[in-house]
Residue, then its C-alpha position, 0 to 999 in steps of 0.5 A: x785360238x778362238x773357236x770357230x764355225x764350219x771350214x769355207x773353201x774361199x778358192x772360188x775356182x772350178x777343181x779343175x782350175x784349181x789343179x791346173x794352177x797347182x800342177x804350175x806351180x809344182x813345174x816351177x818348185x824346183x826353182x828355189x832362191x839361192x838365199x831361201x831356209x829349206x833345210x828340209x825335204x819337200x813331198x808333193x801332198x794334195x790331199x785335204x786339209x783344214x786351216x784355223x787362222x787367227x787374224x790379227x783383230x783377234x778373231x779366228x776363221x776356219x779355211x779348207x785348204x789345198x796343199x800344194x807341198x808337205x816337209x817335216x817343219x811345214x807346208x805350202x798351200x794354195x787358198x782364195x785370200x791373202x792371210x797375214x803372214x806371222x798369224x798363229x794357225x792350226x793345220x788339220x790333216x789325215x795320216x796316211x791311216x786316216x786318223x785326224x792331226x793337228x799341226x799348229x804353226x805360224x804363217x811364213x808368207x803370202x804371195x799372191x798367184x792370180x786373181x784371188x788365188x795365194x799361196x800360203x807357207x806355214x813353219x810348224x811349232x813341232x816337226x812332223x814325222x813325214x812317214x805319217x803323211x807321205x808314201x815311201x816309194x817301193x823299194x827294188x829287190x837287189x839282184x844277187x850279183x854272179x860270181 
């Protein structure tokens, strides 16, 4: 990937647009096409991240991005633009601890949502450890039974 200069943020929505068009699609992730390759789980993950993308002139462009969903071999992302589906890219996100990871992958698909809106589906060279990303939920105390 070539370098590239400070990340842009093409959404050109208010935050609260924005959350509002994720909170949609979210409603509707449950609904997966029958033929569709998920083999992994999916976790909601909204938080920050970074996008390197290589155009296929050969330069690069830097996105700030919004994640929409994270599994172990990849996300979704809502950004302001179409990308070009099979574009090497290079995801920057924080683990849970804080501490920056890169995640370099391709792009699987962009469907367009509204205006200049899209989501972004990205498969990544290597799996991550999900634990690194997503909170596990609290885990209930068995009960001794009576006997």
């Amino acid at each position: 990937m070539m370098p590239v200069n400070q990340p842009i943020d093409a959404m050109r929505m208010r935050p609260r647009q924005r959350a509002e068009l994720i909170l949609q699609l979210d409603s509707h992730s449950g609904k997966v096409e029958p033929e569709a390759e998920r083999r992994t789980t999916r976790h909601t993950h909204h938080g920050p991240a970074v996008a390197t993308v290589d155009h296929p002139s050969g330069a690069a462009a830097r996105f700030i991005v919004h994640p929409r969903n994270l599994s172990a071999k990849g996300m979704a992302f809502v950004h302001g633009g179409f990308l070009y589906p099979g574009s090497r890219c290079l995801i920057l996100m924080n683990t849970l601890s804080g501490k920056g990871r890169q995640m370099p992958g391709r792009l699987r698909a962009c469907r367009h949502l509204t205006g200049l809106a899209h989501e972004i589906s990205v498969i990544f060279d290597d799996a991550i450890d999900l634990d690194d990303f997503v909170e596990k939920p609290p885990v209930k105390a068995k009960r001794a039974s009576a006997q």
